[in-house]
MARKOLVEX-854072 format. One record per atom (N, C-alpha, C): x, y, z; residue in one letter. Coordinates in steps of 0.02 Angstrom, whole numbers, plus 32768, in hexadecimal, padded with zeros to 4 digits. Example, Ala and Ser with C-alpha at 12.3 -4.5 7.8 and 13.67 -1.06 7.14 Angstrom:
<pts>
82947EE48186a;82677F1F8186a;82947F5B8186a;82827F908162s;82AC7FCB8165s;82858002818As;
</pts>
This chain:
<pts>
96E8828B9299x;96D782A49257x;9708828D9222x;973282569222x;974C823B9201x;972E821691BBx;96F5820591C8x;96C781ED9191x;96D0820E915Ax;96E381F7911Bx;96DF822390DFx;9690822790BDx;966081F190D5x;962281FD90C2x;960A823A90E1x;9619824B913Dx;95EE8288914Ax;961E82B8912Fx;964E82BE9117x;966782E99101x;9656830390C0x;964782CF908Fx;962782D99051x;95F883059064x;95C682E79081x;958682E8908Fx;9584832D9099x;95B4835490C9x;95BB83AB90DFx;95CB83C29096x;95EC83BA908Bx;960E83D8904Bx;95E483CA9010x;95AF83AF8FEEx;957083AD8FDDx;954783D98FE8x;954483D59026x;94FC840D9045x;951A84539043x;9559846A902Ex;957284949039x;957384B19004x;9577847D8FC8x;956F84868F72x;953A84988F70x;9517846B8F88x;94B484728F87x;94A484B88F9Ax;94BD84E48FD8x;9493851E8FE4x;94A885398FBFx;94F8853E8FB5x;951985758F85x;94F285848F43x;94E7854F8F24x;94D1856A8EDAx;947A858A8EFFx;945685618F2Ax;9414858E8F2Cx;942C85D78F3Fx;945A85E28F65x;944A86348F69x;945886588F1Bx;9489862B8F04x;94A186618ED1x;9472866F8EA7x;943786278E93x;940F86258E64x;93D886728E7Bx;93CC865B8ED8x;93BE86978EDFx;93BC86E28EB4x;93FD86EF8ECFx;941E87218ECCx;9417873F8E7Cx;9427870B8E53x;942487138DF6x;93D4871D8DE4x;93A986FF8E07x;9361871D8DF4x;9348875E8E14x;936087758E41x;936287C48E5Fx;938187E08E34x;93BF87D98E27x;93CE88158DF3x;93BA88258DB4x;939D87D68D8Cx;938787DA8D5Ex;933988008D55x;931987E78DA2x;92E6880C8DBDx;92EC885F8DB1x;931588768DD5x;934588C68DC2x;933B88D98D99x;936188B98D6Ax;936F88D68D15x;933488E58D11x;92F088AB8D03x;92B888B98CD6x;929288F28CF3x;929D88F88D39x;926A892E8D4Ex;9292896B8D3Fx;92C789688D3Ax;92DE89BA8D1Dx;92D889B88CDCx;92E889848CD0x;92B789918C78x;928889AC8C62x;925F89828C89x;921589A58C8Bx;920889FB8CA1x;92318A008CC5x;92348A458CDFx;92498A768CB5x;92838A5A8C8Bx;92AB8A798C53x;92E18A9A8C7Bx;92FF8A878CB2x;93368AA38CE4x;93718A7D8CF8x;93A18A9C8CF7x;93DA8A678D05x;93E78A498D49x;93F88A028D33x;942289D98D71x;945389E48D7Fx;94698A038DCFx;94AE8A148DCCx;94CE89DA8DE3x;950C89D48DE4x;952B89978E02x;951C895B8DE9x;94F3893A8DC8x;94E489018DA5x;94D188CD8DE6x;94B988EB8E1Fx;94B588CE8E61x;947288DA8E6Cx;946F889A8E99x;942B889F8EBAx;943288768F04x;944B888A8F42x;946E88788F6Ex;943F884F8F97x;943F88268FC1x;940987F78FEEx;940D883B9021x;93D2884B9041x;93E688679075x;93C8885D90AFx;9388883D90A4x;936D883690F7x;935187E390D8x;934E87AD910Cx;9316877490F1x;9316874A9142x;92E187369135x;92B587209166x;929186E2915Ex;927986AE9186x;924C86759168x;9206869F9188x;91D98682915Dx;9191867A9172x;9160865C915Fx;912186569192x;911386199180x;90B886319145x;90C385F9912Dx;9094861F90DFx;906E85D590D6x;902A85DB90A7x;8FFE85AE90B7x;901C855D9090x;90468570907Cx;90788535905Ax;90AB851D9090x;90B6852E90BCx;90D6851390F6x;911385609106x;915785429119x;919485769138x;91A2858990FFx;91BA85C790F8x;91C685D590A8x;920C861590C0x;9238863690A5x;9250865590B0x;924F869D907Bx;925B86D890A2x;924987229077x;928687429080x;929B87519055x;92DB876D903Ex;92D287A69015x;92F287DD9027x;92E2882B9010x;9332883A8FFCx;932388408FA4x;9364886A8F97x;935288AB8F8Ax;939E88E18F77x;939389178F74x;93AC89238F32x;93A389648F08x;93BF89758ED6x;93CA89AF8EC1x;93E989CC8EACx;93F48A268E99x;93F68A348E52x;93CE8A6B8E53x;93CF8A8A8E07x;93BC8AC28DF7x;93C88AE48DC9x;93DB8B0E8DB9x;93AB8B398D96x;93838B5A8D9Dx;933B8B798D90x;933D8B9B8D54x;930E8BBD8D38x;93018BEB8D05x;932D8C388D27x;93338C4F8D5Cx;93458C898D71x;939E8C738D87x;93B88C328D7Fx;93EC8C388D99x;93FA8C268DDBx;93CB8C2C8DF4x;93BC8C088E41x;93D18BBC8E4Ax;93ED8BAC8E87x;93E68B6F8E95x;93C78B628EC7x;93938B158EA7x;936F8AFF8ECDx;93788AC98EE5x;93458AB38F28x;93548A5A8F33x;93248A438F28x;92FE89FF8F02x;92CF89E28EF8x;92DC898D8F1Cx;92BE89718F49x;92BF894F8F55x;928189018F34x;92A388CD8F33x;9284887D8F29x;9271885A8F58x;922D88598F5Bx;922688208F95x;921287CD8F75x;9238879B8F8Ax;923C87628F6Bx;920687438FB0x;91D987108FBDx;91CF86D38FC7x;91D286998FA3x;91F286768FDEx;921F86218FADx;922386438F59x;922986228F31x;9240863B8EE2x;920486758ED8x;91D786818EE8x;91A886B38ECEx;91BA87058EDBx;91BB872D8EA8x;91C7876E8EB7x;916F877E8EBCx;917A87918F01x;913087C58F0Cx;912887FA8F16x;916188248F06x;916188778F27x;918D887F8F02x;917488D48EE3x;91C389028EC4x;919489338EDCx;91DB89498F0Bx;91CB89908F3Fx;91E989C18F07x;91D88A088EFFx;92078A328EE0x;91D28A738F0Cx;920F8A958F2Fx;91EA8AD48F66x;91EB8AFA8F42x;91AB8B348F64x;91B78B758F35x;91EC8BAD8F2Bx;91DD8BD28EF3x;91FE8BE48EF8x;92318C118F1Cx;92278C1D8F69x;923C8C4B8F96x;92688C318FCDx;92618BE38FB4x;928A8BB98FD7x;92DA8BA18FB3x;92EB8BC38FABx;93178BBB8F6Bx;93838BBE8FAAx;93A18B9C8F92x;93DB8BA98FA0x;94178BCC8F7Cx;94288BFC8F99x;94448C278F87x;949C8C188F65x;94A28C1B8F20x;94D88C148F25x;951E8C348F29x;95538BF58F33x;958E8C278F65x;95BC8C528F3Ex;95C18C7B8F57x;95EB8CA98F42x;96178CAC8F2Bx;96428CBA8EFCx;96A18CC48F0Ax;96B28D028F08x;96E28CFF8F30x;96F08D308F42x;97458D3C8F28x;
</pts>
């Protein structure tokens, strides 16, 4: 592995995935924002974390599905999780559970 071409060559592809996840990652949250917008509820954390992803295969060929998560902050004070489901660049799902599904927040004590 002395070659500085395959070495380039790693270190390229390494540039290359890096920015796709991030680009990822910056259209989920921006994804986030608008749907709590729409909601009129706050984003907590300014996060929208990757949390489960998977490839599958879709009538366009292998495609990969990537589910982030997000928390916010309800009309009652409650915190909730609303999740993004991405295939390849397309958002096709905004999960938001009802309301009885809610996470409780922590205490201080």
């Amino acid at each position: 592995m002395d070659d500085p071409l395959i070495i380039l060559l790693a270190l390229g592809a390494a540039i290359a995935l890096w920015s796709v996840v991030m680009g990822a990652r910056e259209r989920a949250l921006a994804a986030a924002r608008r749907v709590c917008d729409e909601m009129d509820v706050a984003l907590l954390d300014d996060a929208a974390p990757l949390v489960a992803w998977r490839p599958f295969r879709s009538e366009a060929g292998w495609r990969m599905r990537r589910i982030y998560e997000f928390r916010y902050l309800d009309h009652d004070q409650a915190v909730r999780i609303g999740l993004l489901v991405w295939e390849g660049r397309r958002l096709t799902q905004v999960i938001i559970p009802e309301a009885e599904q809610t996470e409780t927040a922590p205490s201080v004590h």
